[in-house]
C-alpha positions as CSV (number, residue, x, y, z in Angstrom):
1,X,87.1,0.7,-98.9
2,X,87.2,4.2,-98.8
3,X,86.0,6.1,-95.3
4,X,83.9,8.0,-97.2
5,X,81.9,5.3,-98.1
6,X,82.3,3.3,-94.9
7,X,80.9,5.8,-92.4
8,X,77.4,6.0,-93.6
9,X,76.9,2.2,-94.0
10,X,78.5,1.6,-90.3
11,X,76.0,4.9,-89.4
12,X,73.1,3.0,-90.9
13,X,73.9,-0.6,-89.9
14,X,74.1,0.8,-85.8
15,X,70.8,2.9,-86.8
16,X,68.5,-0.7,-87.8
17,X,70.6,-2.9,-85.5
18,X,71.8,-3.3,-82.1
19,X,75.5,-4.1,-82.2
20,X,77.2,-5.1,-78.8
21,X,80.9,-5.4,-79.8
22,X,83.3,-4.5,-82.9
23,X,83.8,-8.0,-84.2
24,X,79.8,-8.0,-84.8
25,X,79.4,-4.9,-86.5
26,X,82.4,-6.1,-88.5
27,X,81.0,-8.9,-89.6
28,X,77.7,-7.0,-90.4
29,X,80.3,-5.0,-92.7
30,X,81.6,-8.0,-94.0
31,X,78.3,-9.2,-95.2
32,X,77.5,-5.6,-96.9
33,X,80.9,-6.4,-99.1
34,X,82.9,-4.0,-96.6
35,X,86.3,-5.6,-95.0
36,X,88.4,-3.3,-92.5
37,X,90.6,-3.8,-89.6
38,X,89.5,-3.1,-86.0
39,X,91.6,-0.5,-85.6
40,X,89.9,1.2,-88.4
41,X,86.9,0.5,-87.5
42,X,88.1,2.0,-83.9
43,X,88.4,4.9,-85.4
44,X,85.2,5.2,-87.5
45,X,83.9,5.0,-84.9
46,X,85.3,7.3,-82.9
47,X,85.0,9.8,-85.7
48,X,81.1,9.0,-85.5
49,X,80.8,9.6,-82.4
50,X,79.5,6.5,-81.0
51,X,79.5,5.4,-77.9
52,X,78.7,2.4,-76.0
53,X,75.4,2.7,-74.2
54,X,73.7,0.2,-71.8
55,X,71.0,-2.0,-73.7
56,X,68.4,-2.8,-70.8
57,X,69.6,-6.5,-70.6
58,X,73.1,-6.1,-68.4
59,X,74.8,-5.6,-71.7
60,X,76.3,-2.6,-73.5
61,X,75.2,-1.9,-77.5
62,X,76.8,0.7,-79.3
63,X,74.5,4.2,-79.8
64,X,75.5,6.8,-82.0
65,X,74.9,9.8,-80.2
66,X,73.3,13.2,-80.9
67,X,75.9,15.5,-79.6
68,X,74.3,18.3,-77.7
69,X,71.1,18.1,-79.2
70,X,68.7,20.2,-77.2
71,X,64.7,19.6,-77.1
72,X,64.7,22.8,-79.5
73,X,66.7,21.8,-82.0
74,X,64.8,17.9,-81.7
75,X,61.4,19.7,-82.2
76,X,63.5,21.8,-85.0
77,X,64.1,18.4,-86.8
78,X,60.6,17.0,-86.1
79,X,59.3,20.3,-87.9
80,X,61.8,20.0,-90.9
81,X,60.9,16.2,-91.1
82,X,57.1,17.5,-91.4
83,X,57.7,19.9,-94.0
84,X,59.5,17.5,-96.7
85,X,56.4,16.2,-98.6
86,X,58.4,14.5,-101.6
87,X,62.1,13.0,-102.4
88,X,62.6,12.6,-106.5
89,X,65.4,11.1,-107.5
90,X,67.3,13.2,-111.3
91,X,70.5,12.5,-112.6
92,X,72.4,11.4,-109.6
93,X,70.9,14.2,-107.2
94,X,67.9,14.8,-105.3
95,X,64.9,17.6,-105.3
96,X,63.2,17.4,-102.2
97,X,59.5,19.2,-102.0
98,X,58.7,20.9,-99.4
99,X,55.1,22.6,-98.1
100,X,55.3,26.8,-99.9
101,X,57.8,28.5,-98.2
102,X,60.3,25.7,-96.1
103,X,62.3,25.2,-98.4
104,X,65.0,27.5,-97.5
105,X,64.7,26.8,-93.7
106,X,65.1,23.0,-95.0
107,X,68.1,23.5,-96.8
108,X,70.0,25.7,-94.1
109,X,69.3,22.4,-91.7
110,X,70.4,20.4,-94.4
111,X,74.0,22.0,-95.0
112,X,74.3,23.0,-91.1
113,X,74.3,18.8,-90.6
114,X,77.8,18.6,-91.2
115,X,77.6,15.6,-93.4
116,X,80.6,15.2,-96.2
117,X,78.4,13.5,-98.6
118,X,76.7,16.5,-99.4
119,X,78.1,19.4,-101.4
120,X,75.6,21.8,-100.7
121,X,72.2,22.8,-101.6
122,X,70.3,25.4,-103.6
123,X,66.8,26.5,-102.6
124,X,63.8,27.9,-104.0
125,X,60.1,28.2,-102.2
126,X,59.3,24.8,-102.2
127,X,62.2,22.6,-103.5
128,X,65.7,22.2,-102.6
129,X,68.1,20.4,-105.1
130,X,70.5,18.7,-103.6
131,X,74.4,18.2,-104.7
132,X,76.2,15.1,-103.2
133,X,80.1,15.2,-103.1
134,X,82.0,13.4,-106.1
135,X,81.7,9.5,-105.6
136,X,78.7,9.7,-103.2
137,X,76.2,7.1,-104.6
138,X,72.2,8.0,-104.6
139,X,71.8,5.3,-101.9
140,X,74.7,7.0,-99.5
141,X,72.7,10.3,-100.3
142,X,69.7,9.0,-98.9
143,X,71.3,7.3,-96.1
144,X,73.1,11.0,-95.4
145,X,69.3,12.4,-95.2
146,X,68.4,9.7,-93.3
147,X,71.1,10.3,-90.7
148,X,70.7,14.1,-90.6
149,X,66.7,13.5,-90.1
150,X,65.9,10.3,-88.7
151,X,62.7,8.9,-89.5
152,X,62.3,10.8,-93.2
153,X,62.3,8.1,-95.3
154,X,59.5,6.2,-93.2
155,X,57.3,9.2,-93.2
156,X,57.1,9.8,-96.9
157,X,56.5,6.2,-97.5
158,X,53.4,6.6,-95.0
159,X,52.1,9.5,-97.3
C-alpha cells in the first residue's frame, strides 16, 4: 500500500487506541486490509513522529507527539475548532462553515498543518473549500482534519 495512504490510518489507529509494540499496531493494520513490513512500518513511524511514551501501568504505548506545540498555538487550535460550525461533503471535497469572518484564519491553519493529503484551500467569509491531493479518499480527508484539529469531528456531531 502506498505511504500516502498508510500514514493517516497508522495516525488514526494510535489516535483511538493504545498500541504498546509494532507487531500490534501491525496487526491492527492487518485487520484494516493494510500489510507492511516492520521496517516500514519503522519508518512511518518515524516519519510521524511518534514516540514511545510511558502508559501509567509500567509499560510504554506509542504517542504521536505534537512537536513544539506551545499553549498559544493549543488555545489557537481550540479557537479554530470552535469556529468550524459545519463539514459538507461535494464531489470528492469538502466546504467547511465557519462563524462570519474565520474563515480565512481557518484555512491559513489548515494549509500551515503540513499535511500532504491536502492540496490547498480557498477561502471566503465563512467557508473554506477544501482540495485533497490526487488519490486522497473523502475518509483520509477527514481523518487529515481530524489529525490537524483533534476533537473536530466529535464537536460537530454534539451540535
Amino acid at each position: 500500500m502506498q505511504k500516502a495512504k498508510r500514514l493517516p490510518v497508522i495516525e488514526k489507529i494510535l489516535t483511538e487506541t493504545f498500541i504498546s509494540s509494532q507487531d500490534e499496531l501491525l496487526r491492527k493494520l492487518k485487520a484494516k486490509g493494510i500489510s507492511c513490513t516492520q521496517a516500514t512500518l519503522s519508518r512511518d513511524l518515524r516519519q510521524l513522529g511518534v514516540s514511545r511514551v510511558p502508559d501509567g501501568s509500567g509499560g510504554y504505548r506509542y504517542s504521536l507527539v505534537e512537536k513544539n506545540t506551545s499553549p498559544a498555538e493549543r488555545e489557537t487550535k481550540l479557537h479554530i475548532i470552535s469556529v468550524i460550525s459545519e463539514i459538507v461533503e461535494a464531489k470528492g471535497l469538502l466546504l467547511v462553515k465557519t462563524i462570519p469572518g474565520n474563515a480565512n484564519a481557518t484555512a491559513f491553519y489548515i494549509d500551515n498543518a503540513g499535511r500532504n493529503e491536502i492540496a490547498g484551500t480557498v477561502a471566503g467569509d465563512d467557508t473554506i473549500l477544501v482540495i485533497p491531493r490526487d488519490g486522497i479518499s473523502r475518509k483520509q480527508l477527514h481523518t487529515c482534519l481530524e489529525i490537524i484539529l483533534p476533537g473536530l469531528h466529535e464537536r460537530l456531531k454534539k451540535s
